[in-house]
C-alpha positions as CSV (number, residue, x, y, z in Angstrom):
1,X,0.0,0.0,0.0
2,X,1.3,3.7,-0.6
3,X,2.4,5.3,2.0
4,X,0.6,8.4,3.1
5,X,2.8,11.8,3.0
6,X,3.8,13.4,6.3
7,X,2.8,16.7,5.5
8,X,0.1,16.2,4.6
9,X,-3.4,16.8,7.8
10,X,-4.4,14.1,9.2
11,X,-7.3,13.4,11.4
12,X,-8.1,10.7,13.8
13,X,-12.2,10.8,13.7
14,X,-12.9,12.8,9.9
15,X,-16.0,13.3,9.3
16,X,-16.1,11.1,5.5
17,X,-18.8,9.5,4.7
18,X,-17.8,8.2,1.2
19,X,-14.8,8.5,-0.9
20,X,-15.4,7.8,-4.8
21,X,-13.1,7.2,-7.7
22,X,-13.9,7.3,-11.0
23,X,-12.8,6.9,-14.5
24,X,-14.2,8.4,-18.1
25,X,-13.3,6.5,-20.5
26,X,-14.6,5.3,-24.6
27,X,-14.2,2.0,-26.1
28,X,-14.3,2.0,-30.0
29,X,-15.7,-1.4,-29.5
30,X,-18.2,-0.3,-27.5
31,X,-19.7,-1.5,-24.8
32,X,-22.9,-4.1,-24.5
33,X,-25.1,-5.2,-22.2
34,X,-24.3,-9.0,-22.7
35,X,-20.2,-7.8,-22.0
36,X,-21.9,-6.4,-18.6
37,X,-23.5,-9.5,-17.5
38,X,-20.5,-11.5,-18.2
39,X,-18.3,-8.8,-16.0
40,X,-20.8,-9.3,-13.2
41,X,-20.8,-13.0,-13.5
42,X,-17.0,-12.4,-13.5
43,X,-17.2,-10.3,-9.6
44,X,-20.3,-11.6,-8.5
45,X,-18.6,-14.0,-5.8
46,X,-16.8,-10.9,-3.7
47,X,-19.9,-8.3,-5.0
48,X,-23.2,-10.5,-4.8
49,X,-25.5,-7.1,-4.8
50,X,-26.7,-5.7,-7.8
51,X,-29.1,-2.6,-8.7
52,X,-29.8,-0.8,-11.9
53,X,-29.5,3.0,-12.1
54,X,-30.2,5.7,-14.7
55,X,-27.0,6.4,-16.1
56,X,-25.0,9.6,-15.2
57,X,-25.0,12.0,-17.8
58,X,-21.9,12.7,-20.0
59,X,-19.6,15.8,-18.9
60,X,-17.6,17.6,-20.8
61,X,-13.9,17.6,-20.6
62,X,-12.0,20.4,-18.3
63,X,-12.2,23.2,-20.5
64,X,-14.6,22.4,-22.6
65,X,-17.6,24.3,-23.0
66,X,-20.4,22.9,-20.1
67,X,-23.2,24.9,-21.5
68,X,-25.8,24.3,-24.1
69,X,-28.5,21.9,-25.1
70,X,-27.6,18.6,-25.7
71,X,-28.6,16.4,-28.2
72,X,-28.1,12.6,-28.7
73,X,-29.1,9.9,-31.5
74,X,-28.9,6.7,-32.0
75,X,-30.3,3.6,-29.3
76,X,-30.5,4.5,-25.6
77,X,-27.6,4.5,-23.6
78,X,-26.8,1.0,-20.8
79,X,-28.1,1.6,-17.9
80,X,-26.0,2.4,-14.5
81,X,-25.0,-0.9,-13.0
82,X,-24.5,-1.4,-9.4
83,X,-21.8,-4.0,-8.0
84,X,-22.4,-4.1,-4.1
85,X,-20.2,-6.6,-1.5
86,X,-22.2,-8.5,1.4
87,X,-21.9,-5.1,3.6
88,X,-22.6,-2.1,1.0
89,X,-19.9,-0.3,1.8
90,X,-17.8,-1.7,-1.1
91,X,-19.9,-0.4,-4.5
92,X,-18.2,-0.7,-8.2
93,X,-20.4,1.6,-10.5
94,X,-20.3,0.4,-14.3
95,X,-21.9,2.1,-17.0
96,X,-21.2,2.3,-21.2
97,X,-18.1,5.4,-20.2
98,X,-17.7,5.6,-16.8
99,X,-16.2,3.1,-14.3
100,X,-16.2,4.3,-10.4
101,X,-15.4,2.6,-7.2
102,X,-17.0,3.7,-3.8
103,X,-16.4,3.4,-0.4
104,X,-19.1,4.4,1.9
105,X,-20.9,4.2,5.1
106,X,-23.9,2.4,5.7
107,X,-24.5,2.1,9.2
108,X,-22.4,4.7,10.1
109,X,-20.4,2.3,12.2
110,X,-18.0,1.6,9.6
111,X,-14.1,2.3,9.8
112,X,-13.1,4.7,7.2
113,X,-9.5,2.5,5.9
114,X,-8.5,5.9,4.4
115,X,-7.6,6.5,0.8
116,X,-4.3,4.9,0.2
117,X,-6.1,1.6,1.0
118,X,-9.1,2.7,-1.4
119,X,-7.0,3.5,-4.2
120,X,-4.8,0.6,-4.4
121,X,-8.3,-1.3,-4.4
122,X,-10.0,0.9,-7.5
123,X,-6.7,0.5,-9.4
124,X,-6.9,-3.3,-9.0
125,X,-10.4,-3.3,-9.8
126,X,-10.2,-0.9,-12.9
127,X,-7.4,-3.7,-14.0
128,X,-9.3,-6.3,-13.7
129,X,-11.8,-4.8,-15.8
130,X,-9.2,-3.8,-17.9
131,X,-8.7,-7.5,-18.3
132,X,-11.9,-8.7,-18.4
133,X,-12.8,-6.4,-21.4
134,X,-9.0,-8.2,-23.7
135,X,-10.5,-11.7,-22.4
136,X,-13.8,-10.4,-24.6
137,X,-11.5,-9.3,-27.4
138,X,-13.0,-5.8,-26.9
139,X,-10.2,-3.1,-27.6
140,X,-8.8,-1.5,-24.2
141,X,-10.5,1.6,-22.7
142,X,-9.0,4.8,-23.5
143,X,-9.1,7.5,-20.7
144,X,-10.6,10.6,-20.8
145,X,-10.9,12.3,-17.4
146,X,-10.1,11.3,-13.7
147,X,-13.0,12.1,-10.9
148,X,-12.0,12.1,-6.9
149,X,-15.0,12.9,-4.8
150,X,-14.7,13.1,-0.8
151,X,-18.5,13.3,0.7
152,X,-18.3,14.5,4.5
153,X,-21.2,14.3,7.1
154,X,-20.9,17.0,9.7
155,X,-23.3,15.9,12.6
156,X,-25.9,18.4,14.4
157,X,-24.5,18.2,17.8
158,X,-21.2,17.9,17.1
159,X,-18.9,20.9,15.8
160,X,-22.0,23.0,15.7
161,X,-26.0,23.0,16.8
162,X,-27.6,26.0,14.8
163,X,-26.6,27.9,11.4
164,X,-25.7,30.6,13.2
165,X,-22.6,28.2,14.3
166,X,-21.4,28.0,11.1
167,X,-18.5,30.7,11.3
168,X,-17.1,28.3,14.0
169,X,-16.9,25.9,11.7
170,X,-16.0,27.0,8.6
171,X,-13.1,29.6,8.4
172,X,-14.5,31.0,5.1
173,X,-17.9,32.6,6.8
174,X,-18.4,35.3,8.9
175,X,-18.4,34.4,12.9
176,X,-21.5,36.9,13.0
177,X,-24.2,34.8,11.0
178,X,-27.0,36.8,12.2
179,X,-27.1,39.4,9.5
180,X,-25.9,42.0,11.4
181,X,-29.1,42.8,13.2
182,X,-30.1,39.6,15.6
183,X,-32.0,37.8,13.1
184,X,-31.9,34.1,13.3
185,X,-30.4,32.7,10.2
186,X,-32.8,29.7,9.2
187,X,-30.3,27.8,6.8
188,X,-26.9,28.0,5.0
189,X,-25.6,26.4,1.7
190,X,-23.0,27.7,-0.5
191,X,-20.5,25.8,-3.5
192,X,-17.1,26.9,-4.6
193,X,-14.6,25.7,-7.3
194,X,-10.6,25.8,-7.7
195,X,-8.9,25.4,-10.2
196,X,-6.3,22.2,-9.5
197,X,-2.3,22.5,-8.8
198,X,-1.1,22.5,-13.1
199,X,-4.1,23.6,-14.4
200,X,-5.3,19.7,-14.9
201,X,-9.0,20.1,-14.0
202,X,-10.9,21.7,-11.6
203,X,-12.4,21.5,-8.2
204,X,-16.0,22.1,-6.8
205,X,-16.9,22.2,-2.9
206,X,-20.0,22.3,-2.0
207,X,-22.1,22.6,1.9
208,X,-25.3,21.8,1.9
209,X,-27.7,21.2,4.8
210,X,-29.6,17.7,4.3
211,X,-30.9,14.6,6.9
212,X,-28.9,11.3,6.7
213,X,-30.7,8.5,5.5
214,X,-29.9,5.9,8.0
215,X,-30.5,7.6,10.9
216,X,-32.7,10.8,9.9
217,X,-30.1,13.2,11.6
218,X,-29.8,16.5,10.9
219,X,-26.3,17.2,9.0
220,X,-24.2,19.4,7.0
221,X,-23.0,17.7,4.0
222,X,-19.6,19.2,2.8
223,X,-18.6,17.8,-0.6
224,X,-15.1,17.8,-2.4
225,X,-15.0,16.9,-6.1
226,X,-12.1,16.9,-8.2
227,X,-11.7,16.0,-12.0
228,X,-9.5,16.5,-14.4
229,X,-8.7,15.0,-18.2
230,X,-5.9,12.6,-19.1
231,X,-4.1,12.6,-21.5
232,X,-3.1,9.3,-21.6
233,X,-4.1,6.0,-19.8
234,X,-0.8,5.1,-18.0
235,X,-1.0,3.9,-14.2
236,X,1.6,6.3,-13.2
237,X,-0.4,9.2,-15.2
238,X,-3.9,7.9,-13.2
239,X,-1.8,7.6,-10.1
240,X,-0.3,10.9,-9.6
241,X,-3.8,12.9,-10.9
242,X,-5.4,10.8,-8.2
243,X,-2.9,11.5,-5.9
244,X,-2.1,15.1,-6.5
245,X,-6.4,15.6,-6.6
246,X,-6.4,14.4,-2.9
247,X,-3.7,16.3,-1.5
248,X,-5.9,19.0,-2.8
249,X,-8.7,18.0,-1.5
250,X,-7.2,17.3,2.0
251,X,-5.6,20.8,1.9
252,X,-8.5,22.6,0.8
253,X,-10.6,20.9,3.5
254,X,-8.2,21.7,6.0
255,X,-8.0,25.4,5.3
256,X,-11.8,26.3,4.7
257,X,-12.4,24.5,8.4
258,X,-11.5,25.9,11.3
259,X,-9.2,25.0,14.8
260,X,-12.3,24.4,16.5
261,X,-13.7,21.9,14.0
262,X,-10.1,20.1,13.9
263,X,-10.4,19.4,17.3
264,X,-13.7,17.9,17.1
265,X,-12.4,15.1,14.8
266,X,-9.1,15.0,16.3
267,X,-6.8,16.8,14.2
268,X,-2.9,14.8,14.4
269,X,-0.8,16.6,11.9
């Protein structure tokens, strides 16, 4: 497993709820639903679950242009297929371009075996797909465009009770959240978007109020989401964007929270 940097914050108790990684990616082959059921057939021993899912729409490349109207011919696209181990908290994502691995909560019980140890995993996996699709004689994947998404739960009741709290917990809003006059502020939510170390891609953060699912509690969902293109499919090209992508998101994290928040999940470096 690679080691993590030294530098780089660490917390003992972080507040993730899921980590995903993801892959772009076009076959001129293309790829069918029959080459799907085989794949699961292939994984289906350590990932027994399975749902179907609308697929995610396309996105444009960094630096392309995201706006318009869209238009698309030709048959409907594979659905969004869902690869889940015994416990849920392992999920491969496989659709007709994108391939994405997840690690997430369920209970909310769960360890989080931080990223190092999810990476090495989604680079095996997206090998062994690799593999599977030159066993079908379909022509490898090319890369388009890496994705890194950290998705944190910040629990009511624990760095902060009311949205008026909110300046003690994020360094980027005002400690007075009242407007100035006494009035009690109702709700807060708020995205904003770097640009990545090198120009390669972009990233969008994002706090949202919202209840978790499993338990109904009140939370602050704080999302970091990195993606970038590739210009071409080598490992050690997918390897450093990943790992450059979550320095930055650990960094960026770090800095738009504040000392008080650190302490509350136990800041060590």
């Amino acid at each position: 497993m690679t080691a993590r940097p030294s530098d780089l914050p660490d917390f003992e108790a972080p507040p993730i709820a899921e980590v995903v990684l993801g892959v772009n990616f076009t076959i001129g082959d293309s790829l069918k639903v029959y080459h799907i059921g085989l794949y699961r057939d292939r994984i289906k021993s350590e990932f027994p679950g399975f749902q179907e899912q609308p697929p995610l729409p396309g996105q444009p490349l960094p630096g392309q242009d995201e706006q318009g109207f869209r238009f698309i011919a030709g048959p409907l696209p594979l659905p969004r297929c869902w690869f889940l181990d015994e416990t849920g908290t392992k999920l491969i994502q496989l659709q007709a371009d994108r391939f994405i691995h997840n690690w997430r909560k369920v209970t909310g019980e769960e360890k989080y075996p931080r990223y190092e140890a999810i990476r090495d995993e989604f680079v095996a996996r997206w090998d062994e797909f690799c593999g599977f699709l030159g066993d079908q004689g379909v022509s490898k994947p090319i890369l388009n465009a890496c994705e890194l998404a950290y998705v944190n739960h910040i629990s009511k009741e624990s760095c902060w009770t009311e949205p008026k709290d909110l300046g003690r917990l994020f360094s980027f809003l005002a400690t007075d959240m009242s407007g100035g006059a006494g009035h009690t502020l109702e709700s807060v939510q708020c995205g904003l978007r770097f640009k990545l170390p090198g120009g390669n891609g972009h990233l969008n953060v994002s706090m949202t109020p919202a209840v978790r699912k499993q338990d109904q509690q009140e939370i602050l969902r704080f999302d970091l989401s990195a993606r970038g293109a590739m210009e071409s499919g080598e490992e050690a090209q997918l390897l450093k964007w990943f790992d450059g992508a979550r320095e930055t998101i650990v960094r960026v994290f770090t800095g738009l929270t504040t000392e008080e928040a650190h302490a509350c999940w136990k800041r060590k470096t």
